[in-house]
One Martini backbone bead per residue (centre of mass of N, CA, C, O) as a GRO file, in nm:
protein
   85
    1UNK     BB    1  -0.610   1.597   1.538
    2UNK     BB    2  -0.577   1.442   1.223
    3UNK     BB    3  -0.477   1.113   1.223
    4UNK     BB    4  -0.258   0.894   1.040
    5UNK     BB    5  -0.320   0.507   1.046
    6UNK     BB    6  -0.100   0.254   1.012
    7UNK     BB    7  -0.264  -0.098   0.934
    8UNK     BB    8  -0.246  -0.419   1.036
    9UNK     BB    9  -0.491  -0.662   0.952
   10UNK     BB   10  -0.494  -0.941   0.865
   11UNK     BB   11  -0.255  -0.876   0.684
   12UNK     BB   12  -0.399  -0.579   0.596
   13UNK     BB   13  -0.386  -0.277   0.494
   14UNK     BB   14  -0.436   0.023   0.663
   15UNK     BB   15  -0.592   0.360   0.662
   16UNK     BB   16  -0.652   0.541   0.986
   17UNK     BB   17  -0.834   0.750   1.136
   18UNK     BB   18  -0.730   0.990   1.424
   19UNK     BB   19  -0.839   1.107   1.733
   20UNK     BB   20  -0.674   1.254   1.970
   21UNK     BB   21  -0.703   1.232   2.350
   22UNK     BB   22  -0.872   1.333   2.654
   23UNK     BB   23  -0.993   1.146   2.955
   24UNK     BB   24  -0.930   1.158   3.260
   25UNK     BB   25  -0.613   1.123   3.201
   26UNK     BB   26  -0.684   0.940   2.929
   27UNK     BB   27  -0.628   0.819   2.660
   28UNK     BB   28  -0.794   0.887   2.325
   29UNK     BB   29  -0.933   0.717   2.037
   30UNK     BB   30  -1.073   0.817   1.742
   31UNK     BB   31  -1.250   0.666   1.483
   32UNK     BB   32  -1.346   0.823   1.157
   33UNK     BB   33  -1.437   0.615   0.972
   34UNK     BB   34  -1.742   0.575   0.813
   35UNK     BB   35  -1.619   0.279   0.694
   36UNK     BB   36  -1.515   0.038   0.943
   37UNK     BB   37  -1.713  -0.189   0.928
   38UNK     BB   38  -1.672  -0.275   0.652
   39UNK     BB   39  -1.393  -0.311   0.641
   40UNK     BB   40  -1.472  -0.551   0.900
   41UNK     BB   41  -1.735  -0.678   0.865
   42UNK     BB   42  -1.877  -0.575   1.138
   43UNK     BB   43  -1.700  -0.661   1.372
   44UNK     BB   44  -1.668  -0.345   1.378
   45UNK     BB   45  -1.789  -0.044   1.463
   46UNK     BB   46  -1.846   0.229   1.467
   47UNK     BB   47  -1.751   0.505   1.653
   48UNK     BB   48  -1.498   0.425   1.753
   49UNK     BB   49  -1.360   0.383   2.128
   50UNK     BB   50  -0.978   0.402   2.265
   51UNK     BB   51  -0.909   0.333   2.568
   52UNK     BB   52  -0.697   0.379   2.823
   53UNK     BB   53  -0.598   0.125   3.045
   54UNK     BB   54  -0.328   0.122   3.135
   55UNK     BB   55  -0.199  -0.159   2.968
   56UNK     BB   56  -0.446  -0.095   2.791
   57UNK     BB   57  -0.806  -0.123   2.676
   58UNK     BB   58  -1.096   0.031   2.546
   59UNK     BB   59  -1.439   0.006   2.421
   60UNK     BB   60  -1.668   0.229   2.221
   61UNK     BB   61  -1.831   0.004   2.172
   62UNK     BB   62  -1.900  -0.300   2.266
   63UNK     BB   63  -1.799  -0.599   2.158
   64UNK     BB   64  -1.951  -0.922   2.013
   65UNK     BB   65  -1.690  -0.996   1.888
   66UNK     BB   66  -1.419  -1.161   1.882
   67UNK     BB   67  -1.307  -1.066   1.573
   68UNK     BB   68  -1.339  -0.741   1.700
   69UNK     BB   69  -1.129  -0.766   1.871
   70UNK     BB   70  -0.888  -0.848   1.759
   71UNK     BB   71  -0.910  -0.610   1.538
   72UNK     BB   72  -0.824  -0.409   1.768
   73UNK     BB   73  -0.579  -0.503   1.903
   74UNK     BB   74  -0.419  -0.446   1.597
   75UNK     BB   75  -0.502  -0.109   1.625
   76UNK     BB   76  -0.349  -0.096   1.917
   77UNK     BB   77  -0.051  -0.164   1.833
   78UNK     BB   78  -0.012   0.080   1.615
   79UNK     BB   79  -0.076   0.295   1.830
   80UNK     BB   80   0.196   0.233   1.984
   81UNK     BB   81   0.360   0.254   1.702
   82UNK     BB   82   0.311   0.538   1.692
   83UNK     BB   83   0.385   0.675   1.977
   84UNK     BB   84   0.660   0.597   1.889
   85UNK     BB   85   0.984   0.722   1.839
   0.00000   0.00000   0.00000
């Protein structure tokens, strides 16, 4: 099911579409948005997937680009502020 996910990064509100799953026993969220690139000025690519590892996350594909990671890291927290009741 796709949720509607209120991001701010980089000082700037986003909202963002995502798709929780679940593989091989760890939380997945695709991002969904078709101009994701855009939206960050291609510091982070389309097509981005979230998970969970541990107390952290992985990403795939892999960034290349410290403010994709920076970006992502915020990404990664409202995510985290969206699973709390």
């Amino acid at each position: 099911m796709i949720q509607h996910l209120d991001a701010t990064v980089n000082g700037q509100a986003y909202t963002l579409d995502i798709q929780p799953d679940t593989y091989n026993g760890h939380s997945v969220y695709y991002l969904l948005n078709n101009n994701i690139g855009e939206m960050f000025h291609h510091a982070v690519p389309d097509n981005l997937m979230l998970m969970e590892n541990g107390d952290s996350f992985t990403c795939s594909p892999r960034l290349t680009e410290m403010e994709g990671g920076y970006i992502v890291q915020q990404i990664w927290a409202a995510i985290q502020q969206h699973k709390r009741p």
